[in-house]
C-alpha positions in Angstrom: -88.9 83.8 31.9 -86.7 84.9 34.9 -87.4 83.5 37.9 -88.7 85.1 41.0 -87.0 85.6 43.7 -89.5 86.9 46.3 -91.6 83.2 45.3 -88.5 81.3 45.5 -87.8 83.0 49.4 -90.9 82.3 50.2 -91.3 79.0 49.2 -87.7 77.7 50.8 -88.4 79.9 54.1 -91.8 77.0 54.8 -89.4 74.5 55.1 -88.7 72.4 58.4 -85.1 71.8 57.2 -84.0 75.7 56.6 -84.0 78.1 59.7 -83.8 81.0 57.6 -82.0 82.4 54.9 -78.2 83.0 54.5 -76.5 85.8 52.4 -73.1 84.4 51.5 -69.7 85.9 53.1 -70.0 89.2 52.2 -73.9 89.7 51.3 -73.0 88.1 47.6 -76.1 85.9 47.7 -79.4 88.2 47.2 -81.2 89.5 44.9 -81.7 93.4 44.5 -85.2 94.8 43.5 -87.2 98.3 43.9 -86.9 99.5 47.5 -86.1 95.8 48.6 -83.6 93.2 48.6 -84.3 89.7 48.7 -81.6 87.8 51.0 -80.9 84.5 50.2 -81.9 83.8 46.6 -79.5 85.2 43.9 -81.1 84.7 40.2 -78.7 85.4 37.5 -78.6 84.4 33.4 -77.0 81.2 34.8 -78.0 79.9 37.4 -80.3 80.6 40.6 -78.2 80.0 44.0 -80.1 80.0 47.1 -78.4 80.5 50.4 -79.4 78.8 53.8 -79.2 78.1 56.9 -79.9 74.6 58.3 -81.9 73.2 60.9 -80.0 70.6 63.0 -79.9 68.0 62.4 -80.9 67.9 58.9 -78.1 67.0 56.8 -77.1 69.5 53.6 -78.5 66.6 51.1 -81.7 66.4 52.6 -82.1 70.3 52.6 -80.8 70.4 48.9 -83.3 68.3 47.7 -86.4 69.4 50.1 -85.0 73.1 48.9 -84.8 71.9 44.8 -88.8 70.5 45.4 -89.6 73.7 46.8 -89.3 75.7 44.3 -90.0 72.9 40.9 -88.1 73.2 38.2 -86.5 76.0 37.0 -85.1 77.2 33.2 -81.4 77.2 34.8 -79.1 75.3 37.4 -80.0 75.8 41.1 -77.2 75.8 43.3 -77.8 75.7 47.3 -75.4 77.3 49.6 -75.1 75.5 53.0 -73.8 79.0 54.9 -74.5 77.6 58.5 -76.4 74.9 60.8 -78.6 76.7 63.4 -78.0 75.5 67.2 -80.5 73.0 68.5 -83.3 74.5 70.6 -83.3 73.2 74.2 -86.8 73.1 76.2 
């Protein structure tokens, strides 16, 4: 069964340690359905790659694995893609 992307999103958009989601360079990193595209979560045959951004000062192996038990296990490889670390908030 393929996974799905719009439930993966959503899941990895609740957590404290990702401030949103991050396409890759050039956009490389969604997934493309009808009328919509998912940023952030590219499912292929392979593997599943999901891109963030972080929440400083979370570190990228802390978001990995909050990110990996998330979303539960999968039928393929997940690979996340650190593309940025959001700017601290000052109040």
């Amino acid at each position: 069964m393929t996974p799905d992307a719009v439930a993966i999103a959503a899941a990895v958009a609740g957590l404290p340690e990702v401030a949103g989601p991050h396409g890759g360079r050039v956009g490389e990193i969604a997934t493309l359905l009808p009328g919509r595209r998912v940023a952030g979560v590219r499912v292929t045959d392979d593997e599943v790659t999901i891109g963030v951004v972080l929440t400083y000062p979370v570190t990228a192996a802390a978001a990995a694995t909050a990110v990996q038990a998330a979303i539960g296990p999968l039928d393929r490889p997940v690979r996340v893609f650190i593309g940025d670390i959001a700017a601290p908030t000052t109040s």
